[in-house]
C-alpha positions as CSV (number, residue, x, y, z in Angstrom):
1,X,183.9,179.0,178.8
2,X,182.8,175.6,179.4
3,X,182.2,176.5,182.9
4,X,180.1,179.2,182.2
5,X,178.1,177.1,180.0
6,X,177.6,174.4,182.2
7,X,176.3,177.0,185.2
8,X,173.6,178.3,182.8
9,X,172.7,175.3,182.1
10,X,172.2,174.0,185.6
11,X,170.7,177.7,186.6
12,X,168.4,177.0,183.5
13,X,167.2,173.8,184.7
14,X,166.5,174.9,188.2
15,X,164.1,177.6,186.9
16,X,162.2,175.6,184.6
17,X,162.0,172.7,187.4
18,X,160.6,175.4,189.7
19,X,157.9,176.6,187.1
20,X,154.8,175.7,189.4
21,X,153.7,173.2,191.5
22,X,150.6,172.0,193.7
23,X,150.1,171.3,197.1
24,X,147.4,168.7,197.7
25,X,145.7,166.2,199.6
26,X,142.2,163.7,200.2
27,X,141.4,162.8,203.7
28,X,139.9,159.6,203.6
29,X,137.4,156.8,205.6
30,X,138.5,153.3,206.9
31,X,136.6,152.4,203.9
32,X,138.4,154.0,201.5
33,X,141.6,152.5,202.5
34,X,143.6,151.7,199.4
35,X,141.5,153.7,196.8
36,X,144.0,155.3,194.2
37,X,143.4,159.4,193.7
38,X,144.7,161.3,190.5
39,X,145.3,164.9,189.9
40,X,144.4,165.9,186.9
41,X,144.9,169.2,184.5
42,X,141.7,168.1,182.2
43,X,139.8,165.2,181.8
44,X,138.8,163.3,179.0
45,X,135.5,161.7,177.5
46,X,136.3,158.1,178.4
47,X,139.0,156.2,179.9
48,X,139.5,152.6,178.9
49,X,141.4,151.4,182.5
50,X,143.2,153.0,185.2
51,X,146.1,152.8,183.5
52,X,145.2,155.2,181.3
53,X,144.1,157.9,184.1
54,X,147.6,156.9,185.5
55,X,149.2,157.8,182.0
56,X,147.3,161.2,182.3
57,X,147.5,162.0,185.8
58,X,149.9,164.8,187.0
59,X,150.1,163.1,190.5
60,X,149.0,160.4,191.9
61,X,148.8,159.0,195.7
62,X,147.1,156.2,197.5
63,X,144.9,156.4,200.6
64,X,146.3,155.0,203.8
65,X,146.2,155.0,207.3
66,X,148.6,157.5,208.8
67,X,148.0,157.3,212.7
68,X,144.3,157.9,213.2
69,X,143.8,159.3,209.7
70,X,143.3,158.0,206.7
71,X,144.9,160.4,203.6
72,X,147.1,160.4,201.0
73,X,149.2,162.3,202.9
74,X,150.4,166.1,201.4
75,X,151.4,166.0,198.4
76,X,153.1,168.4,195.7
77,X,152.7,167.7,192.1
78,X,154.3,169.6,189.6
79,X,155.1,169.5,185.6
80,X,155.3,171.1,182.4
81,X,151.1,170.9,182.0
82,X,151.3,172.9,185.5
83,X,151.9,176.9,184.8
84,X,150.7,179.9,185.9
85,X,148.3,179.8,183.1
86,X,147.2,176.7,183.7
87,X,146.0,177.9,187.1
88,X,143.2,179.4,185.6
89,X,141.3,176.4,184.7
90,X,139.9,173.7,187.5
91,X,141.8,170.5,188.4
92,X,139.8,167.1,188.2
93,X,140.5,164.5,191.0
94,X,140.0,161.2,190.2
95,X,139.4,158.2,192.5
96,X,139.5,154.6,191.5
97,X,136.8,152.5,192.7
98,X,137.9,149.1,194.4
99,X,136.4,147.3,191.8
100,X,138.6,148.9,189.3
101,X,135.5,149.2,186.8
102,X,134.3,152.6,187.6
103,X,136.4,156.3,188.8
104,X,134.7,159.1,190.4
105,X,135.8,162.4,188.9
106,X,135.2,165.4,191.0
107,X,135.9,169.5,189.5
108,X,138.0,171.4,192.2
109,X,139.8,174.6,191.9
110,X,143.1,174.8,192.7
111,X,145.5,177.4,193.8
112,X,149.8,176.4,192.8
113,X,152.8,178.0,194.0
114,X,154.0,179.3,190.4
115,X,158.1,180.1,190.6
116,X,158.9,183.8,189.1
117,X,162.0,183.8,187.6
118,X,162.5,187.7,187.0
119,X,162.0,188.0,190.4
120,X,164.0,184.9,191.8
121,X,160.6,184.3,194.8
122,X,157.7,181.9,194.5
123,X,154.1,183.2,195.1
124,X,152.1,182.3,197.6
125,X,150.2,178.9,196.8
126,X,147.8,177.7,198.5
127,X,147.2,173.8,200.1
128,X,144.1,171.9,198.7
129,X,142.9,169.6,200.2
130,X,139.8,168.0,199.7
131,X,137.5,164.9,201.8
132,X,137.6,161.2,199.5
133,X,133.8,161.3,201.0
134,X,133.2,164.9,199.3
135,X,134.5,163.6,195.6
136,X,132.6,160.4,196.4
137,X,128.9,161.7,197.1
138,X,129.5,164.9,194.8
139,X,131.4,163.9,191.9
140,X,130.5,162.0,189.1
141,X,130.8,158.3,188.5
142,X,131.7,156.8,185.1
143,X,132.7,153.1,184.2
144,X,135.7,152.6,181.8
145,X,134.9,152.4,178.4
146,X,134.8,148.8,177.3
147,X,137.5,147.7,175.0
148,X,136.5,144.3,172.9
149,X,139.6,142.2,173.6
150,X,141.2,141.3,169.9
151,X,140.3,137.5,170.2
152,X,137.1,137.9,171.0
153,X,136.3,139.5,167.8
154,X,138.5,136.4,165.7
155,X,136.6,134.1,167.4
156,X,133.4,135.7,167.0
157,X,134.3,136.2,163.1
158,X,135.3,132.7,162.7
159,X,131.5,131.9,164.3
160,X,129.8,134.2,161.7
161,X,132.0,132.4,158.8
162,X,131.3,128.8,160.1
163,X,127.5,129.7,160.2
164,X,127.9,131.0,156.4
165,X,129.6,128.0,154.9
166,X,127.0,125.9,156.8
167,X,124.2,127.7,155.5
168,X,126.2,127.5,152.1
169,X,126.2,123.9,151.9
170,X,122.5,123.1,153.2
C-alpha cells in the first residue's frame, strides 16, 4: 500500500512539473553585454528596483558572449503562472538598463509547450526568440518608482520641528 501511494505521488508530481513551459531567447549587441532580461506573465504599474522584477519574473537570464554571439543563450522557463490558459495572453520581456535606474518592457507573444496529461504527449511549442535591439528601440522605457528611504523623511521631520520651535520662541 505504501508503495502504491508513494508511485502516485511521484507520477503526480511529474505531471504537474510538466504542466507547460517556454522556450526562449534575446540575441544581443557587444553593447548590451551584461544587461539582465526577464520573462514575464504580466506586468505591473511601477517597479520600485530590479529586485522586484526579479521577484516577479518567471525566468530570468543575462546576456553574454557565447562565441561570436552575444544572447542569453536558450532558455526554458516554466511554473505554476505558466498554463495552457495562460498562453492566451502576451508575455512582457523586461531588460534592465546598466544604470539600474530604468527597464525597457517590450509586449511579445509567446507560444509554450503545454504537457497533456490524458494524453501522456506534449504539444508542439514553439521557440521565441526575440533581438535585445528590437525590445530596446520598440519597447517602452520606464524608471523605477522612487522610494523615499525611511531616514530621509526622520530627518526631514526633525528639520520641519526644529524650524517650528524656533519660530516658537522668536
Amino acid at each position: 500500500m505504501k508503495k502504491l501511494i508513494i508511485m502516485m505521488a511521484v507520477a503526480a508530481g511529474v505531471i504537474s512539473a510538466k504542466a507547460a513551459s517556454v522556450d526562449w531567447s534575446v540575441a544581443g549587441v557587444a553593447a548590451q553585454e551584461n544587461y539582465t532580461v526577464y520573462l514575464l506573465t504580466s506586468l505591473a504599474d511601477k517597479y520600485e528596483s530590479a529586485s522586484a522584477i526579479a521577484s516577479a519574473a518567471v525566468d530570468s537570464a543575462t546576456i553574454v558572449k557565447s562565441g561570436r554571439k552575444y544572447t542569453t543563450g536558450d532558455q526554458t522557463a516554466s511554473g505554476a503562472s505558466i498554463t495552457s490558459t495562460s498562453m492566451k495572453d502576451a508575455y512582457y520581456v523586461i531588460v534592465s538598463s546598466a544604470d539600474a535606474t530604468s527597464y525597457t518592457y517590450y509586449k511579445t507573444d509567446m507560444s509554450a509547450l503545454v504537457y497533456d496529461p490524458d494524453n501522456q504527449e506534449s504539444s508542439s511549442g514553439v521557440f521565441n526568440s526575440v533581438d535585445a535591439a528590437t525590445i530596446l528601440s520598440s519597447g517602452t522605457t520606464a524608471n523605477y518608482a522612487a522610494v523615499p528611504e525611511p531616514t530621509s523623511g526622520l530627518l526631514m521631520l526633525l528639520g520641519v520641528a526644529g524650524l517650528a520651535l524656533r519660530r516658537r520662541r522668536a
